[in-house]
Structure formats: C-alpha cells, structure tokens
C-alpha positions in Angstrom: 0.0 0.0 0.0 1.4 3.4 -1.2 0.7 6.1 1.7 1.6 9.3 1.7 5.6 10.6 2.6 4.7 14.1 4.0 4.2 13.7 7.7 1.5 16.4 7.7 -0.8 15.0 4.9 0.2 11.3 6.6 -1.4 12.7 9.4 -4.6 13.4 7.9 -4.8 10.5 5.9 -4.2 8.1 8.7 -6.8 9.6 10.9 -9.0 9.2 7.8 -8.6 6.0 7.3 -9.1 5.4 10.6 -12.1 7.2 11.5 -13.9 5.4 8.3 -12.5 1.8 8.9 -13.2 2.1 13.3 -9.9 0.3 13.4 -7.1 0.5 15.7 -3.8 2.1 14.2 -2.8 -2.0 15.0 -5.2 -3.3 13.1 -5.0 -1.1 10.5 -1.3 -1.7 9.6 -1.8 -5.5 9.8 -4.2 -5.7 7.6 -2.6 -3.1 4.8 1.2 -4.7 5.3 2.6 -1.5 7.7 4.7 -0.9 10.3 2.8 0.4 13.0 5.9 1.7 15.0 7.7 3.6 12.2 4.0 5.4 11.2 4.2 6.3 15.3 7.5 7.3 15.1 7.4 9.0 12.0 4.5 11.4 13.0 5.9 11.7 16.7 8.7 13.4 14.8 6.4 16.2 13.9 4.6 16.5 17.0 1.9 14.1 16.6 1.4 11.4 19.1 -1.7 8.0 18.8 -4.4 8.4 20.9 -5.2 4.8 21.5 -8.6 5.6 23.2 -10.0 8.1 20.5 -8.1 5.6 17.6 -6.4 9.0 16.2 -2.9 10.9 15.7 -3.7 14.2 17.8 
C-alpha cells in the first residue's frame, strides 16, 4: 500500500482512514502490510502522538 511521505498529509490521511474503517492504528497496519511503530515514530517526529482511546494521531 502506497501512503503518503509528507508527515502532515500522513497525518490526515491516517486519521482518515481510521475514522472510516473504526480500526485501531494495529489493526489497520496488519491488515494493509505497515509498520505500526515507524508510522508512530514518524508522525511523533512532527509532534503528533496516537491516541489509543480516540483511535487517532492528535
């Protein structure tokens, strides 16, 4: 699965998809072949952080 490079519009996107699937960012990445913990790290690096509990990158 191509997803986006730009951690800002990564951001968006993975809240998107997360919203519209009800999945947990763990689920999510199993089931599309990605690395959960480079995502996380990825979008930590520009100030984002996973809410587990809302399922979305705040």
């Amino acid at each position: 699965m191509q997803i986006p490079n730009d951690p800002f519009i990564l951001f968006s996107y993975l809240n998107t998809q997360l919203r519209d699937s009800g999945m947990t960012l763990e689920a999510f990445c199993a089931e599309h072949e990605l690395d959960a913990a480079a995502l996380t790290e990825k979008l930590a690096q520009a100030g984002f952080r996973y809410d587990a509990e809302q399922r979305r990158f705040r």
